[in-house]
TISESE-517966 format. One line per 10 residues: their letters; for each residue x, y, z of C-alpha. Coordinates in steps of 0.02 Angstrom, whole numbers, plus 50000, padded with zeros to 5 digits. Example, Ala and Ser with C-alpha at 12.3 -4.5 7.8 and 13.67 -1.06 7.14 Angstrom:
2
AS) 50615 49775 50390; 50684 49947 50357;
//
This chain:
418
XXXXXXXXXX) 51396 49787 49807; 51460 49956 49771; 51518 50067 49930; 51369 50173 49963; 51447 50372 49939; 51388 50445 50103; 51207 50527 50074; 51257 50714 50128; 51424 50721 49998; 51307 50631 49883;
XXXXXXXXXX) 51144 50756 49901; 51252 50897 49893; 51320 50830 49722; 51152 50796 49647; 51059 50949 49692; 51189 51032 49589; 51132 50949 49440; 50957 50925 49474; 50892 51001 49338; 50940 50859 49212;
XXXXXXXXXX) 50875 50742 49309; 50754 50610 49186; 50621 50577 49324; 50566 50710 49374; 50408 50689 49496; 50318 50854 49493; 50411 51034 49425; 50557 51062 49541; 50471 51227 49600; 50290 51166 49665;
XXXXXXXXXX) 50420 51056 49773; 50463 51089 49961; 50648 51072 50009; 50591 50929 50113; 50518 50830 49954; 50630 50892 49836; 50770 50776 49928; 50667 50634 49923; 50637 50614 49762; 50828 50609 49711;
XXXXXXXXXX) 50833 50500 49867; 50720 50395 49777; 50809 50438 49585; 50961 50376 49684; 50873 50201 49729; 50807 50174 49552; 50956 50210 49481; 51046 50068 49570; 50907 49928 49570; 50901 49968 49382;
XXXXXXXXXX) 51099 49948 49361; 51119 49804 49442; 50979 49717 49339; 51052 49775 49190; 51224 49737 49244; 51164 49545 49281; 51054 49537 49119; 51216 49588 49015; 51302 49453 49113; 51183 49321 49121;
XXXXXXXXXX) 51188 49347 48912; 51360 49321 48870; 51359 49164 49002; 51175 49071 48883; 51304 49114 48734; 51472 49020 48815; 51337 48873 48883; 51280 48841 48703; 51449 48782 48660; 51455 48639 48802;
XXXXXXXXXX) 51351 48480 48849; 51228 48565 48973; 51267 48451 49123; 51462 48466 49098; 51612 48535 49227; 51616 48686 49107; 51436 48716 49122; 51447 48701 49297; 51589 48826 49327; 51506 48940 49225;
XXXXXXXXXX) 51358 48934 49353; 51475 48963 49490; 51559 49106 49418; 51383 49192 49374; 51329 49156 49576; 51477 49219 49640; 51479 49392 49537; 51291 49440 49586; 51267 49427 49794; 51078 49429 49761;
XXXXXXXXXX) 51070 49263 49669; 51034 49124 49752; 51088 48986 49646; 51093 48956 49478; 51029 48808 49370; 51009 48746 49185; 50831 48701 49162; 50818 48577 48988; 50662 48606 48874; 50537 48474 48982;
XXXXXXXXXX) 50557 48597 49141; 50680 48495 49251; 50830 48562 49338; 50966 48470 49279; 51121 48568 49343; 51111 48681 49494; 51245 48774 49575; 51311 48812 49696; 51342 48635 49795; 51203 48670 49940;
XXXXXXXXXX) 51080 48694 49799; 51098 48511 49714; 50994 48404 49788; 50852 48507 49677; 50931 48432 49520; 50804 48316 49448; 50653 48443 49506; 50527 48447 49353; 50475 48654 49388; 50378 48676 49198;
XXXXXXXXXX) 50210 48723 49283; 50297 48889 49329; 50224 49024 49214; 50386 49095 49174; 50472 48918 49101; 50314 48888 49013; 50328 49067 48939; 50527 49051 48896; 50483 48887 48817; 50353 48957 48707;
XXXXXXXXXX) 50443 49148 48659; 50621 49094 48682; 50648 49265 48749; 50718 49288 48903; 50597 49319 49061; 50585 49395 49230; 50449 49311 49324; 50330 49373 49477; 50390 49310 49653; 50321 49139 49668;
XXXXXXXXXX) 50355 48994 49782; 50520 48921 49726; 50564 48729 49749; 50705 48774 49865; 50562 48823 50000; 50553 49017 49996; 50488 49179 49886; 50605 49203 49744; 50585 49287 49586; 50673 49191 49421;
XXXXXXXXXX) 50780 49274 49285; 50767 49148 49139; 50901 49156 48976; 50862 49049 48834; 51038 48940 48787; 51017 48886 48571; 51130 48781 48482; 51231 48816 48364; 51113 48771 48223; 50999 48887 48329;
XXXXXXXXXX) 50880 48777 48398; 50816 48788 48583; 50892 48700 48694; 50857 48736 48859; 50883 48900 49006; 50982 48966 49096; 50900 49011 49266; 50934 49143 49395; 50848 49124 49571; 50858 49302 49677;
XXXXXXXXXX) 50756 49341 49852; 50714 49512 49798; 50698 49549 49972; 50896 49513 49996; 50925 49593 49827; 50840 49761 49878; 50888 49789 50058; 51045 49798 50024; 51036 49926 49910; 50899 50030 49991;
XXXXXXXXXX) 50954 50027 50174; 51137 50114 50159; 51055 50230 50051; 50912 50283 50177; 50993 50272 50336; 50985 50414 50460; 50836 50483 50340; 50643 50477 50392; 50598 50375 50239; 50537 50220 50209;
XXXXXXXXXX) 50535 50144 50037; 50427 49993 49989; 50444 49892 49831; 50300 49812 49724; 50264 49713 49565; 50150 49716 49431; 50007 49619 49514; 50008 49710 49693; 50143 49607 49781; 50257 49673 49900;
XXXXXXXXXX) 50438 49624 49870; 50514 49729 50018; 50473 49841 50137; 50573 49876 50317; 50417 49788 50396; 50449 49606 50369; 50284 49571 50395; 50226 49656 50234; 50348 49552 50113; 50237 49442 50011;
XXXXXXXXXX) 50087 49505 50040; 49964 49590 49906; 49903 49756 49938; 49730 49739 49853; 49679 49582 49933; 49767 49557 50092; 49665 49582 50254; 49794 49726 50300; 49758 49824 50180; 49578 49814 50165;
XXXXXXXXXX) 49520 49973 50281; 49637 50078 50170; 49549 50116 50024; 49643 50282 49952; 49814 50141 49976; 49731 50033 49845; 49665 50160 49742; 49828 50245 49746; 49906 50081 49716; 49798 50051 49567;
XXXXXXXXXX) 49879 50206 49516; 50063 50159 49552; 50057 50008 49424; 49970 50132 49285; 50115 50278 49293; 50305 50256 49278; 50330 50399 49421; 50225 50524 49500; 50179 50565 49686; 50035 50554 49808;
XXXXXXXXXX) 49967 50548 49980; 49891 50392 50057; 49840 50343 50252; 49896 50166 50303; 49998 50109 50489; 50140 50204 50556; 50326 50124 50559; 50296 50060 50717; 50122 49972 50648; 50011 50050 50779;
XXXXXXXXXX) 49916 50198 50723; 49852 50266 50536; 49964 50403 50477; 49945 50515 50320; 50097 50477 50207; 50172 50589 50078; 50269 50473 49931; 50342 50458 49778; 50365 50325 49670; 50478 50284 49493;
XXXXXXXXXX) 50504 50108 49410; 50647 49979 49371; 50628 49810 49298; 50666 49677 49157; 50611 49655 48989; 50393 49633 49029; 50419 49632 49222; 50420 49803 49324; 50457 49843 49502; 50385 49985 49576;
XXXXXXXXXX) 50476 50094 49709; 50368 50185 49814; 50470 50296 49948; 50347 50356 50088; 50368 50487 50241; 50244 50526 50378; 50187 50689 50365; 50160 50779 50525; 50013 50877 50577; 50075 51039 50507;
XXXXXXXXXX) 50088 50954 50305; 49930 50867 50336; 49808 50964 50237; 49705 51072 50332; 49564 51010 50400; 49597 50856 50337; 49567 50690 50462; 49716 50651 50485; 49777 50835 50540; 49632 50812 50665;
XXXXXXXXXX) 49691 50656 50718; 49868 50715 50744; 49794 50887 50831; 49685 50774 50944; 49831 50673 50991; 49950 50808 51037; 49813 50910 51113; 49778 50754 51237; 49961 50745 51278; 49967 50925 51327;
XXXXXXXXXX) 49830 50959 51438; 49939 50845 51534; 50061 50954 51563; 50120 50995 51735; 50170 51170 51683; 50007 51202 51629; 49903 51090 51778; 50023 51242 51885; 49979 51382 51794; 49800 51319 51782;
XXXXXXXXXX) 49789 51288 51974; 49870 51464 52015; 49761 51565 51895; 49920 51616 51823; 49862 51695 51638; 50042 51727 51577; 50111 51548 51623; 49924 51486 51532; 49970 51585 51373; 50166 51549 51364;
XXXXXXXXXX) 50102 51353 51356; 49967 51391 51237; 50119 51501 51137; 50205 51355 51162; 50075 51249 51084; 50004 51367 50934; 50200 51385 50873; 50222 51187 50856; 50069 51195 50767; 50062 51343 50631;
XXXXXXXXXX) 49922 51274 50540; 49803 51288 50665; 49665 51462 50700; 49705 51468 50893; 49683 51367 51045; 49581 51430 51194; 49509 51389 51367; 49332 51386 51427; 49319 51368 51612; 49210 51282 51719;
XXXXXXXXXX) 49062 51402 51725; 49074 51358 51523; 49158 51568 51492; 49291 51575 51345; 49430 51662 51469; 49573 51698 51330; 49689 51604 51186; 49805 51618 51075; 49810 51723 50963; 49708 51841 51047;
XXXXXXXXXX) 49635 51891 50895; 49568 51728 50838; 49509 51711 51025; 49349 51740 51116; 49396 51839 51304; 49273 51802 51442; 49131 51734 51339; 49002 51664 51437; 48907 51522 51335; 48776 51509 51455;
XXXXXXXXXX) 48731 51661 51458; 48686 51685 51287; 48645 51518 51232; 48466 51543 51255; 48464 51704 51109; 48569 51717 50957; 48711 51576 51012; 48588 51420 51051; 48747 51336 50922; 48859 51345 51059;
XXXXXXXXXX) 48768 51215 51180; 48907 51096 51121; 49030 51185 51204; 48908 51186 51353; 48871 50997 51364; 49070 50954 51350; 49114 51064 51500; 48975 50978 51597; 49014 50795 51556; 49181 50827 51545;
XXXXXXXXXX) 49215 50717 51361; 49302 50727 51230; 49234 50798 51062; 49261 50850 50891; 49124 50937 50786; 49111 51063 50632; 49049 51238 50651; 49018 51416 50540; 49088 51547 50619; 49020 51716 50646;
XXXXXXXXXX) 49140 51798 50522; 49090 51668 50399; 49233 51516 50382; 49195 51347 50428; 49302 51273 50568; 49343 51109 50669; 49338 51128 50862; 49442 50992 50946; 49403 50984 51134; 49470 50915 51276;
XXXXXXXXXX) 49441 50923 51465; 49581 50988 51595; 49596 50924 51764; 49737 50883 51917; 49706 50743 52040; 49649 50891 52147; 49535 51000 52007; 49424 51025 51869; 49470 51174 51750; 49347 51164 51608;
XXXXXXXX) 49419 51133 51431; 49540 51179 51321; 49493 51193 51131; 49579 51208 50953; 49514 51284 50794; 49567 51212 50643; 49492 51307 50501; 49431 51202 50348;
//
C-alpha cells in the first residue's frame, strides 16, 4: 500500500481545488465546514478503493492473457499466480479454476490443499462460465473457511475458445481497513462499506461485518437505516441522516453521512462515512436532540456547583451554571428552575424565562395547562411533554428533579422550541 499523505497537508491541498471535485454531495455552499471535510474525506476513500481495483483488474488482465499461452497446471502458470499474490496485499490466494468449476492450481503454498475443490455452484463461476466476461462476485462463504469476495478473469486459447479462470480471492474486510483506517485516524468518522444486496463488508465494529442491514435482527428497530439504505444502493452519492447505535454500541445516536461508490464491472461497493451529530446539529425538536438534551440535563443537575449554589440560595452561582449550560447548548429556548412550592424563580435567558411564577396559584383560572409542571414537582419524576406557548410557538419541556443527600429543590426545566 501507498504511504498515506498525512490528512492535515492532504485537506489543506484538496480544499484548494475543491471545486473540480466529480462527486460532489450537495452544492459546496449549503455545506458546513464540518461536512464539507468529510465528504473529500470520503472523495479521498473512494478514490483509493477505486484505484486499487482498477489497478488489480488491469493486472489480473495482462496475467489471463500470459496464462493462455501455458498448460494451466504448469510451473509457469504457477509463478504467474505467485507474482499476482504478491503484488496485491489484499488477495488471499490465487487459483486457476478449469471450465467444470474445480480448483486446479492454487497459490500460494498454504492455499494447496484446496486444489481438487469442485466450487461451480458459486454464482459467480457459473456466471463467468456462461458470459465469459470477467466477474466480481458478492461476499460468500469461500472453501478456504471465511467471507471472501472472488475476482474471476476468463483465460481463452489461442483459437479463442474458453478455457478456464483465473480467480482472485480478497477479504474485503482486510482489503478496506487498510485503506480506510490511516486515512480516518484522529478524525470523528466512521465509514462503513456495503454491497449491492445489503451486506456489510467493513465497518470498525467487527461485529457488523457480514451481516445484512435489511434483515439482520440489529437492524430491525431502525427503520429510517433501512429506508435510507434502500436509498444508498439506488444513488451513486448523496447524503442523509439516520439513527442506529453509537461507536461504543450502547445508545441510538442521530448520524449525519455521506456516501459515493466504487466497484467492478456489475458489482458496486457502497461507502457510507457517518459522524454522530451532537445535540446542537440534531434538528430541533427532533428526538434525538431530546434525547441528547435529556441526557446532559440528567448529568447536570448533578452538579456539585450547582447542589452549592442551590443549597445556599445563591442566584448568581444558579445562573452562571445555567449560563454555563444554555452556551453548550445554543439550540435550546432557555432552561429554568421551579422550586419546591412549584414557583418558576428565574432562567436563562431571562427573557425566554418565567420570574417567580407560582403554578399553583393560578392553575385553577386561565393556566389549568400547567398542572404538569405541578404533578412533577410533587412526585419528583422525570418528564417530557409538548406544550403551546402563550406567545404562540409550540415547545418541548424536558424536566428533571434536583436534590442533595440532604434536600429537595424542585426542578429544573429546558425549552426546546419545535
Amino acid at each position: 500500500m501507498k504511504k498515506i499523505i498525512p490528512f492535515i497537508i492532504v485537506l489543506a491541498v484538496i480544499v484548494v481545488s475543491v471545486i473540480i471535485l466529480k462527486n460532489v454531495l450537495r452544492p459546496q455552499q449549503g455545506m458546513t465546514p464540518s461536512e464539507k471535510a468529510q465528504s473529500i474525506v470520503l472523495g479521498m476513500v473512494t478514490e483509493r478503493v477505486q484505484s486499487e481495483l482498477a489497478h488489480a483488474d488491469k493486472d489480473f488482465a495482462n496475467a489471463a492473457q500470459k496464462i493462455s499461452s501455458y498448460e494451466l497446471s504448469s510451473d509457469s502458470v504457477r509463478n504467474i499466480l505467485i507474482g499476482i499474490h504478491s503484488r496485491h496485499s489484499f488477495i488471499v490466494d490465487c487459483c486457476i479454476v478449469d471450465t467444470n468449476g474445480i480448483m486446479i492450481a492454487v497459490e500460494p503454498e498454504e492455499f494447496k490443499s484446496f486444489e481438487g475443490f469442485d466450487i461451480n455452484d458459486q454464482a459467480h463461476v457459473q456466471k463467468i462460465h456462461q458470459a465469459h466476461r470477467p466477474v466480481m462476485s458478492n461476499a460468500f462463504m469461500a472453501v478456504e473457511g471465511f467471507q471472501a469476495v472472488d475476482i474471476q478473469f476468463p483465460i481463452f486459447s489461442e483459437n479463442n475458445t474458453f478455457i478456464g479462470s483465473l480467480s482472485m480471492l480478497i477479504r474485503p474486510d482486510s482489503m478496506l481497513v487498510d485503506i480506510i483506517k490511516p486515512i480516518i485516524k484522529g478524525i470523528p468518522v466512521n465509514i462503513w462499506v456495503m454491497q449491492n444486496d445489503g451486506i456489510i463488508l467493513y465497518d470498525r465494529n467487527e461485529k457488523e461485518i457480514g451481516k445484512n442491514l435489511f434483515t439482520d435482527e440489529m437492524y430491525q428497530p431502525y427503520e429510517n437505516l433501512r429506508t435510507l439504505g434502500q436509498e444508498i444502493l439506488e444513488n451513486n452519492s448523496g447524503y442523509g441522516s439516520y439513527t442506529f447505535l453509537s461507536n461504543t454500541m450502547t445508545e441510538p445516536v442521530e448520524k449525519l453521512c455521506f456516501w459515493e461508490t466504487a466497484g467492478l464491472y456489475d458489482m458496486q461497493w457502497k461507502l457510507v462515512l457517518t459522524s454522530a451529530l451532537s445535540g446542537a446539529e440534531a434538528q430541533r425538536g427532533s428526538k434525538e436532540s431530546v434525547k441528547y438534551i435529556q441526557k446532559n440535563l440528567k448529568n447536570f443537575v448533578q452538579r456539585t456547583d450547582l447542589l452549592t449554589a442551590l443549597s445556599e440560595n445563591d442566584e448568581e452561582s444558579i445562573k452562571k451554571c445555567f449560563e454555563n449550560f444554555y452556551t453548550s447548548y445554543p439550540y435550546i429556548y432557555s432552561i429554568q428552575w421551579v422550586d419546591t412550592s412549584a414557583t418558576s424563580r428565574f432562567g436563562i435567558p431571562q427573557e425566554h424565562s418565567l420570574i417567580n411564577y407560582n403554578y399553583r396559584e393560578t392553575h385553577d383560572s386561565i393556566n389549568e395547562r400547567y398542572q404538569d409542571f405541578i404533578s412533577v414537582v410533587d412526585n419528583k419524576e422525570s418528564a417530557v411533554f409538548e406544550k403551546n406557548l402563550l406567545e404562540g410557538d409550540s415547545a418541548i419541556f424536558i424536566l428533571e428533579p434536583v436534590s442533595s443527600a440532604e434536600q429537595y429543590f424542585g426542578i429544573i426545566y429546558v425549552m426546546l422550541l419545535k
